[in-house]
N, C-alpha and C positions, 0 to 999 in steps of 0.2 A: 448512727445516722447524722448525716450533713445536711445543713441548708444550704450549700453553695447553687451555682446554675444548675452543676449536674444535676440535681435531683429533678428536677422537671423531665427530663430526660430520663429519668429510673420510672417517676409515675407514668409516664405515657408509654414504656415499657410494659411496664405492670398492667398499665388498661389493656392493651393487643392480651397479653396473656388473661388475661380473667373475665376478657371481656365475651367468652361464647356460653360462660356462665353465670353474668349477670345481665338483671336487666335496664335497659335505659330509663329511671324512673321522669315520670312528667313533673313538668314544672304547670301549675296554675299564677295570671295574672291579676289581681284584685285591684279594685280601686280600696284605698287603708278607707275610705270610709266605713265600705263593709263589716268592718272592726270596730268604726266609733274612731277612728284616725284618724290626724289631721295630715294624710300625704296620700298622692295623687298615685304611685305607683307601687305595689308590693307584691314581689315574686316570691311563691311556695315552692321549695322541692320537698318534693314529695317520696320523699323517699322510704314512708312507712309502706308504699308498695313495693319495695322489695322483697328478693327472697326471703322468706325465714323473719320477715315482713322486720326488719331494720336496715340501715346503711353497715351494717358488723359483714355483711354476707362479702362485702370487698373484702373486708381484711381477711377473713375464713377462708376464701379463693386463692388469694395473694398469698398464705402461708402455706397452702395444701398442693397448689402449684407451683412454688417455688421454691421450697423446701424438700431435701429430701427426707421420704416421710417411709420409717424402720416398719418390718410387719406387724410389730404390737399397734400399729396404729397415731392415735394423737390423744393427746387431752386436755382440756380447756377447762378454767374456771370462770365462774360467769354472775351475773344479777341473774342472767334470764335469758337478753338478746344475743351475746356471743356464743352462748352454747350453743342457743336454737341453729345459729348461723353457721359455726362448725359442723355440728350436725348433721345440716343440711347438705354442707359442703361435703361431708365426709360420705353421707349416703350415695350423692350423686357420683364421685368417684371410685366409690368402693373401695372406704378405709376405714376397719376400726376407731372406732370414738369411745370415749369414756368422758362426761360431761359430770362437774361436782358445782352444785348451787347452794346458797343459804336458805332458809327457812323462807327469808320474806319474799322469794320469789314468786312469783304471779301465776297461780294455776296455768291461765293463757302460756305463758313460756313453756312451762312445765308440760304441756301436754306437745306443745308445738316440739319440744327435746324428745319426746316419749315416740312421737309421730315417727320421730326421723331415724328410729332405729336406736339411738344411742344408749350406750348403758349409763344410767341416769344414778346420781347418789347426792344426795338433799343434806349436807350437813351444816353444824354450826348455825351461827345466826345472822353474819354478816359474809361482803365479798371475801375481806380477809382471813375468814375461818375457810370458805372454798378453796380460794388460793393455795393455803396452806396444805392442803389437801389433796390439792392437785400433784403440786411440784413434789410431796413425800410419792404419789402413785408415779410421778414419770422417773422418780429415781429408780424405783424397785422393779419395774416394765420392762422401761426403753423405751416408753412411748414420747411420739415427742408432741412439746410443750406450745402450746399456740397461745401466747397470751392476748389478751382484749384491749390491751391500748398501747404494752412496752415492747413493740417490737418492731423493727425496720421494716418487716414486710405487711405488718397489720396498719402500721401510718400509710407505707405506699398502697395500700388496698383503697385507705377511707378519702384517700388523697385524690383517685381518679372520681370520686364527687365532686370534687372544687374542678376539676378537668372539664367533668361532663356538661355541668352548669355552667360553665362559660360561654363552653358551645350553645345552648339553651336559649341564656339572658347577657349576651356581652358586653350590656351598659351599664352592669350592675356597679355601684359605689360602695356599698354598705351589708355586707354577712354576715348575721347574725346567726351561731350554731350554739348547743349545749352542751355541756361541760360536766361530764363525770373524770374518768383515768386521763380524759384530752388525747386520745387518739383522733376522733373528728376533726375535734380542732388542732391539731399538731399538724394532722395531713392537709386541712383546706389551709394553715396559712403556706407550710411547706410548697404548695402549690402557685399562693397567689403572690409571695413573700413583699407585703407592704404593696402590691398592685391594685388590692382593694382592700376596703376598710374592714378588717376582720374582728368582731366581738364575740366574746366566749362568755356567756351565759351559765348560772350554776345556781341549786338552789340554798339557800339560807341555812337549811339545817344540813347542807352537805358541800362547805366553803373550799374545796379541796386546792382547787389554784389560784383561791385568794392568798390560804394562808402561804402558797408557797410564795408567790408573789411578796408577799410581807417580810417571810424568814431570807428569800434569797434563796430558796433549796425548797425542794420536795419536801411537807415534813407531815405529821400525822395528821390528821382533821376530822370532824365530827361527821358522822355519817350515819344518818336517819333523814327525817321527812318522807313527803308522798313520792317521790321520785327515786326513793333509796333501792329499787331494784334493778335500778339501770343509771344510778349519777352518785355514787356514795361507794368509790375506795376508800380504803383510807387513806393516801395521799396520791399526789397525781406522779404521771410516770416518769422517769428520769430522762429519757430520750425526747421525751414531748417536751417539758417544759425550756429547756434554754430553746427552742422551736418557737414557742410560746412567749416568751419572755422576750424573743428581736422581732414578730414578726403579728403581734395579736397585739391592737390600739388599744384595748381596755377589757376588764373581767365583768360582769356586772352582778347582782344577787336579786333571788325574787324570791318571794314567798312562797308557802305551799298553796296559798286563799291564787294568788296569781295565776301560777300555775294551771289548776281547775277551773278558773275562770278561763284563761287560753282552751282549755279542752274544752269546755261548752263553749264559745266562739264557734270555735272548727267546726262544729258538728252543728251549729244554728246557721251558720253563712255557709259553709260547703260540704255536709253531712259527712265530715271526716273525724273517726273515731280514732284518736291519736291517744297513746299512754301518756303520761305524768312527763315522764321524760323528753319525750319527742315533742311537745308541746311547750315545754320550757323555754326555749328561743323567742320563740313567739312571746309568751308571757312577758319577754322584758319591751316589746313596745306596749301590749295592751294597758300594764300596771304604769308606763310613763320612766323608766327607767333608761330608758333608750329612748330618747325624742329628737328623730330625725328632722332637715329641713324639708317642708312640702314637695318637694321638686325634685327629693332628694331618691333616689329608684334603692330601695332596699329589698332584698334579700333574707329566706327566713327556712333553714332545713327542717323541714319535719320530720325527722330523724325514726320514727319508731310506733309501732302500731298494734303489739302487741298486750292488750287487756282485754279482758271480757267485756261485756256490754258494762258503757258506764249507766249511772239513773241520774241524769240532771235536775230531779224533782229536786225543790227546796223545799 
């Protein structure tokens, strides 16, 4: 994958193709008060109403439709959100799926994968022990391999987001998205490349494209926290990162106390019940880590929606 022009030109390709199978998620306008913020204007996409309820259902589409895909089918490793996504994608066009998650995956996912038909196999404890997993079943198959962030058609999937929100909110300045493998954010800067101000958000105990940012390279990172089933490879993808690295203003980190605090916001000011994950964007203005100028119109994906009921009791 390029960032050159051409690629705008591949995403907006990719949107005609995938787009009679997803759908156009709403954006909601807030005043940052609503939040306790000091800025006048902040746009949500909202893109936990997605299929398979994350922004993953582009790139699931984008590989299912542009890939040629062998009768064994496909198989994807996942936290949770890309299988659900495949899955769904795979149901809808009638193809073989084989879905391998870790242990800490979220009932919610886990049921939303079981939903969708796919043959489901729970192992290991983290993404990397599923990964591994996966890639031994597609050698011995033939199935192919649909990865969750390292793939040219799964960045052009998450890419047509940064597309569709422009249409949306075209005076946006300031995008703040979350950051596990960096397939969201590889594809929204691939899209906007330096035309708006792009921040990649990620949580503390899962620093994946800090550390790369720091070594210069991809390299291992800790991966745990409350977000660990949808922001916690163990390092970020190869194709995303030098993406990342010309085209994303800064990385930020927030806590997991953050985080949950973004998830009770959502759901006290717009009864939106957002995961760990999908929430995380958000968390870096509420914690003050991102402090935009008043006037300054930001931007905020809510990437993902899959948990059971939270209990915000204290």
């Amino acid at each position: 994958m390029t960032d050159d022009v051409t690629s705008r030109a591949r995403i907006a390709a990719t949107e005609r193709l995938i787009r009679p199978y997803i759908r156009r998620t709403p954006v909601v306008e807030v005043a940052g008060a609503d939040f306790g913020l000091d800025l006048d204007r902040l746009t949500l996409k909202l893109e936990l109403m997605q299929h398979a309820g994350s922004f993953k259902a582009r790139g699931a589409f984008a590989n299912l439709l542009g890939r040629r895909v062998p009768e064994s089918g496909v198989v994807a490793a996942s936290g949770g959100n890309h299988g659900a996504a495949v899955a769904y994608a795979a149901r809808t066009l009638s193809v073989p799926a084989k879905i391998f998650v870790p242990q800490i995956s979220s009932p919610a996912k886990l049921a939303r994968i079981r939903a969708c038909g796919a043959d489901l196999a729970v192992v290991g404890e983290r993404y990397a022990d599923a990964l591994a997993a996966s890639e031994e079943w597609a050698a011995r198959s033939g199935a192919l391999a649909v990865h969750a962030f390292d793939q040219d058609e799964t960045l052009l999937g998450q890419a047509t987001l940064a597309k569709e929100l422009e249409q949306q909110a075209g005076d946006m300045e300031t995008l703040l998205a979350a950051v596990g493998g960096g397939g969201l954010l590889g594809g929204i800067a691939l899209w906007h490349q330096g035309a708006v101000r792009v921040i990649g958000v990620e949580p503390e105990a899962a620093p994946t494209l800090t550390r790369a940012l720091a070594a210069g390279r991809p390299v291992d990172a800790e991966a745990g926290g409350i977000a660990a089933d949808s922001l916690a490879p163990r390092r970020v993808g190869e194709r995303v990162f030098p993406i990342v690295r010309r085209h994303v203003e800064r990385v930020l980190l927030v806590s997991d106390a953050a985080i949950r605090e973004a998830q009770e916001r959502l759901w006290q000011v717009l009864r939106i019940t957002a995961e760990p994950g999908g929430a995380a964007a958000l968390a870096a203005l509420i914690s003050g880590a991102w402090r935009p100028r008043r006037d300054e119109h930001v931007g905020v994906v809510i990437s993902g929606g899959n948990t059971t009921a939270v209990d915000f009791a204290r």
